[in-house]
N, C-alpha and C positions, 0 to 999 in steps of 0.2 A: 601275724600269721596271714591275715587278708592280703596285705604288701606282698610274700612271698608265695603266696596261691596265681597273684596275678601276675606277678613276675615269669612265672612259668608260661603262664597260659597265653600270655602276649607273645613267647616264644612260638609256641605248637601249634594254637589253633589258628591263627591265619597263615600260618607261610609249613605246616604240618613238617616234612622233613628237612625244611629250611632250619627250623627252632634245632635239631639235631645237627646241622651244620655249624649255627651260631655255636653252640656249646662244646663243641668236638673243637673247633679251632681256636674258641679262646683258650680250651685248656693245652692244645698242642702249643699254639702261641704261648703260655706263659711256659710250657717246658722247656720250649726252643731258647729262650728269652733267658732263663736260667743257666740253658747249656752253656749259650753265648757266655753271660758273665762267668762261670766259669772257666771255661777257656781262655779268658782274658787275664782275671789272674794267676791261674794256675801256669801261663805260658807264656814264652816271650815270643820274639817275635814275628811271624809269618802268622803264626798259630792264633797268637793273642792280638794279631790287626783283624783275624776273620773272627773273633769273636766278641770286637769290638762291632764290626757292619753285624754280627748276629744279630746280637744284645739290640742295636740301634734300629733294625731294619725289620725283624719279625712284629712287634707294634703295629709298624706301617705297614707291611702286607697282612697283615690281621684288617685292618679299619679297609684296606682295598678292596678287599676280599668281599666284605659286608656289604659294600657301596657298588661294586661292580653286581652282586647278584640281588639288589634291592634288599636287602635286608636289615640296613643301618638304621630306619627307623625303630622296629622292631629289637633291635638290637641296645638300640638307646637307650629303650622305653625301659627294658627288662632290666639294665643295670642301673637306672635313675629308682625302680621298683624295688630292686634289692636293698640299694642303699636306703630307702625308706625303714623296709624290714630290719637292718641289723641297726639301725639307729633305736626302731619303735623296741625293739630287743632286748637292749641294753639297759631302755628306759625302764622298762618291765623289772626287769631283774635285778634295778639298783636300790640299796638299800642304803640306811645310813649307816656311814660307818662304825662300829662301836670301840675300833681303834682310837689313840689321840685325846682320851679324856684327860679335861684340865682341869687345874686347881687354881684358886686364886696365891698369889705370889706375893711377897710384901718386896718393898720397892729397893734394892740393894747398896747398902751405903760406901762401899768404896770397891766398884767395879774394876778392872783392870780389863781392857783391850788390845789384842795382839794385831798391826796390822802392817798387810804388806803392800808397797806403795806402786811395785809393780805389777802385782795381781790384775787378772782380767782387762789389762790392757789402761793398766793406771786409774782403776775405779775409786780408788782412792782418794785421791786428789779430782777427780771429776765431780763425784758427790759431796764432797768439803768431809769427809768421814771424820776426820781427825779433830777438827772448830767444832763439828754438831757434837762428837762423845763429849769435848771436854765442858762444852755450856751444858753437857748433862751431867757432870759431875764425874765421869771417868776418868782414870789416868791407861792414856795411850802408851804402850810401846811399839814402837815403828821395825817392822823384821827387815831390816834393810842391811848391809855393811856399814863397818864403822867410819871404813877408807874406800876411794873407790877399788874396784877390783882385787877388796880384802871378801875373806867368807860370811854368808848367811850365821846370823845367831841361830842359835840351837832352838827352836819355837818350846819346845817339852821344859829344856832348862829354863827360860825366861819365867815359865806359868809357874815352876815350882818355888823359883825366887820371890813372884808375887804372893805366891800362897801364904809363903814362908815369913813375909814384908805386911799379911794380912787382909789381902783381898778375899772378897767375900764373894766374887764373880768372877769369871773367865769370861773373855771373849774372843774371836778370831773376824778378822777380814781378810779374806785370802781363800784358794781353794782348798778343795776337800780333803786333800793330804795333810796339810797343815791343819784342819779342821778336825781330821783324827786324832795329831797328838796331842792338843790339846784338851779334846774330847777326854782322853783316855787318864788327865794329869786331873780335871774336874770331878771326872768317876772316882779315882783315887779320895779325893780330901771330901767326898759327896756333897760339891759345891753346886750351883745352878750353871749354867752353862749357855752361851750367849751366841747365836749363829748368824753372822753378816755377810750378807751374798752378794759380796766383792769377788769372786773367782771368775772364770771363764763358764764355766758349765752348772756350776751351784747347784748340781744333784739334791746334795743332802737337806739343802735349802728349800727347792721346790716340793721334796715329797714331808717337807714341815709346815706349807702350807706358804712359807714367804713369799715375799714379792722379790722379783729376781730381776726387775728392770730398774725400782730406785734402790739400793740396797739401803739406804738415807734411813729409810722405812721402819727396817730391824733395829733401828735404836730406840724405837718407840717400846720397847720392852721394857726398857729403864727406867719408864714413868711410870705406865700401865700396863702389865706383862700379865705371861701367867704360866704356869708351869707344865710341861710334857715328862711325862719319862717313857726311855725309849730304849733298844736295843743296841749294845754297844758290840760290834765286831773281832774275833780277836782271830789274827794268822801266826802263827808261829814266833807268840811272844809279841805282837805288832798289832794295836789297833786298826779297825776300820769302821768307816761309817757308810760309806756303800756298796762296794763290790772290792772281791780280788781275782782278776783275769790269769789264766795262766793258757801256755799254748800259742797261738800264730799271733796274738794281741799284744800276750806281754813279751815274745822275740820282739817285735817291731818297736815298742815303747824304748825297750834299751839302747835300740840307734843312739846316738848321740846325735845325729843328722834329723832325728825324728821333730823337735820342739820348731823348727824352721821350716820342715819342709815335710807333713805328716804323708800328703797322699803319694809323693814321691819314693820316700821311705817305703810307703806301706807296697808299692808295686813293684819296685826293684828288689823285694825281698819274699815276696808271695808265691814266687814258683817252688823256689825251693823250699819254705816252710811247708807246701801242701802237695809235696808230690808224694808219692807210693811209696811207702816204705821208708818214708821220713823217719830219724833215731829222736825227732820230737816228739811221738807222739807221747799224749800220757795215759796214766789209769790211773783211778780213782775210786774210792768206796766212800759212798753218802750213807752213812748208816750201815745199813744190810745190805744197800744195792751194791752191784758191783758196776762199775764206769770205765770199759777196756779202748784202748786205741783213742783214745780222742784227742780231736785235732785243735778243740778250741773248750775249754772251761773256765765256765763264770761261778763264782762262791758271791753271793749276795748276802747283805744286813737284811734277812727280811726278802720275801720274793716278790718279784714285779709280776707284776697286771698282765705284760708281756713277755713271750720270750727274748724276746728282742728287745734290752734295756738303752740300750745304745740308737734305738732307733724310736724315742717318745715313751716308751713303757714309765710307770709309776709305781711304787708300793702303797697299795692300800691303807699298811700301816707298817708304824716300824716298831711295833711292841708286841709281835706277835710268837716271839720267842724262837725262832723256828729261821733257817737259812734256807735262802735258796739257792737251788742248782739247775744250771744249763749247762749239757753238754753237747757239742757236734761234733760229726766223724762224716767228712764226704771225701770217695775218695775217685769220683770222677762226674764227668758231662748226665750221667745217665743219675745218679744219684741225687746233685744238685737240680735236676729236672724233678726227681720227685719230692726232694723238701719242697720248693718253690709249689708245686700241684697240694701236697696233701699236707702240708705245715706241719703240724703238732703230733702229726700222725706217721710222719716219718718214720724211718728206724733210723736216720739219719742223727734225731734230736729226740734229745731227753730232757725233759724239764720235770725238776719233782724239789721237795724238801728236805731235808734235814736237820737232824742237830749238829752231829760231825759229820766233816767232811776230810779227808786224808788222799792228799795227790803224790803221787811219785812216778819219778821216768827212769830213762838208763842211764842216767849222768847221776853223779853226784849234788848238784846243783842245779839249780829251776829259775829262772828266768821268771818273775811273777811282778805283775804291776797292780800296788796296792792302793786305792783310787786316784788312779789315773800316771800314781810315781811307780818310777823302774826300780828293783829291785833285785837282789838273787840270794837266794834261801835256799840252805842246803836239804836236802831231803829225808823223809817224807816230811813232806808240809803239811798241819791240821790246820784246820779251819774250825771255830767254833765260835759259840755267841754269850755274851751274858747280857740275860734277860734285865731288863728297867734296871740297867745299871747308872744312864746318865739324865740329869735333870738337866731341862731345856728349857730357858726362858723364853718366850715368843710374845711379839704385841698379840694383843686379843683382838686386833683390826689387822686383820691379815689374807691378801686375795685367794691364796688355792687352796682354802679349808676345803671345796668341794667334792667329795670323795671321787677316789678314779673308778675310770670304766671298769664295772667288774667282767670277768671272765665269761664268753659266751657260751651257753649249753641250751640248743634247744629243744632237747629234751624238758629243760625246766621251763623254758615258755610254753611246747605245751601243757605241760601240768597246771600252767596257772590259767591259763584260757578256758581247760577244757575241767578241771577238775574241780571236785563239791567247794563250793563258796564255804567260808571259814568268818568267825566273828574277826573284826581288825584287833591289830596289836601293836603295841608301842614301838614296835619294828616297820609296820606298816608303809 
């Protein structure tokens, strides 16, 4: 609170209607800065070159702005002061998580591992994955083809072969899609469940606490593990374990051009997904809410930390029974200006929970990417969860146990600043 008392006051009292300046144009600058990227993708191009120098040039005449009328010190000071405050913030307001409680695990006598060799860019064979399971006693199956440029084995059918052969474990190396249906064939026989962060993005890996640089690491479960159980995702008959996208996300995923060439995909397609009276749009009911026009819907395992899960957000926990929802609906320069100003507070974006969730548009069929694969499901799509339905082996030396940034309310910092002192408690 001191941080953000001073933060202000470096503003107003030496430079008095300057600090009114400062704050007037960094908030016009972040609106303009928004328009810009809106107009870039919403537009091609004449439209989308001027809101590419927007996006690129309002910054720069913001920092000009401040330097030409002496104010950049001042300027500095107050956002180097801020950033104190939402850090000392956060600090305040985190607590241990009470998600993620483990049990001790007895050590698995004939594991079976699923793995794909070109996952994440051949992490496979980079970390020796295959030599280290089998000196621990696993039997590997490799998701590869049998011939070259014959099809992918069925990842679902192989786990139920093993099951059916007696393994007492599942595991995957691979991304989170394939990490679902295997997820989903362990839930089934209520086997433990073994997660190796060989993929590209290893979502599901990071918010379990893994190490996502050696994925080497997640075999140390197999000596000395220990057990989670967590929330298992279900779309329309279809496992997940992080998120299902539907809307301008999952249009683009189904490119077939998409896996080669994402951001080019994603541009040559964005005007049309997001103009006026798109026949994409969808609607949605999360419960009792009702979710009309929206232009972009996320169904998560579990709600993130952030609305923005695609941009570092975390789940706190993933056994909390409960999905989350984000939905946005922007449908010009003037709108995009105010999410970007007032975030969470938009009308633009809805972020809340549910148990069901029930999407439908005016097609027969829905374009939906169910972590991170293309799919299409015909409609109405639900979305639902079953609570601790899969057991997760994890080494008990494991880097991201650290719980994530909980959500900022500073309402509740002042309460704890300013309100009656309280005996501590094992939450403390």
């Amino acid at each position: 609170m001191l941080a953000a008392v001073v933060a202000v006051l470096t503003l107003f009292l030496p430079f008095g209607e300057g600090g009114v300046l400062i704050v007037l144009s960094g908030l016009a600058g972040l609106a303009l800065c928004a328009a810009g990227v809106w107009w870039f993708l919403a537009h091609r191009g004449p439209v989308r070159f001027l809101g590419a120098l927007l996006a690129a040039g309002t910054p720069v005449g913001v920092m000009l702005l401040y330097v030409a009328g002496g104010l950049w010190p001042s300027a500095l000071t107050a956002l180097a002061l801020w950033g104190v405050a939402l850090s000392c913030a956060r600090r305040a307001l985190h607590r241990p998580s009470l998600g993620h409680r483990a049990r001790p695990a007895a050590r698995p006598a004939r594991p079976v591992l699923l793995m794909n060799p070109k996952s994440g860019g051949g992490k496979v064979e980079k970390f020796d994955l295959v030599g280290k399971a089998e000196r621990l006693g696993a039997k590997v199956l490799l998701l590869a083809p049998a011939e070259p440029g014959g099809a992918f084995p069925d990842a679902a059918e192989l786990a139920r072969a093993a099951v059916a052969g007696g393994a007492d474990l599942l595991g995957v190396a691979g991304g989170d899609g394939t990490q679902a249906l295997v997820a989903a064939v362990a839930a089934e026989h209520d086997l433990p469940f073994l997660v190796i962060s060989a993929g590209t993005r290893n979502h599901f890996a990071m918010d379990l606490g893994l190490d996502r640089a050696d994925p080497s690491r997640c075999l140390d479960a197999l000596t000395d593990g220990e057990e989670l159980r967590v929330d298992l995702g279900d779309v329309a008959g279809r496992p997940f374990v992080n998120t299902v996208s539907f809307g301008v996300y999952a249009d683009v995923v189904q490119r077939p051009e998409y896996r080669n060439a994402k951001a080019e995909t994603a541009l040559s397609m964005m005007p049309d997904l997001l103009a006026a009276g798109s026949s994409r749009r969808l609607d949605a009911r999360a419960d009792a809410t009702e979710l009309s026009d929206q232009q972009a819907l996320l169904v998560s395992n579990n709600p993130y930390n952030s609305p923005d899960p695609f941009g570092g957000g975390k789940r706190p926990r993933l056994d909390g029974g409960a999905l989350g929802v984000v939905g946005i609906r922007v449908d010009g320069a003037a709108q995009a200006a105010d999410l970007a100003v007032r975030g969470a507070q938009s009308a633009g974006l809805n972020v809340l929970t549910a148990v069901r969730v029930e999407v439908v548009s005016a097609s027969t069929e829905l374009a939906v990417a169910v972590d991170g694969e293309a799919l299409t499901l015909p409609t109405p799509v639900v979305c639902t969860l079953r609570p601790r339905a899969l057991r997760v082996l994890v080494p008990r030396d494991r880097p991201g146990t650290l719980p994530a940034a909980p959500p900022l309310s500073w309402r509740r910092v002042v309460a704890l600043a300013c309100g009656p002192r309280r005996g501590r408690t094992s939450h403390d």
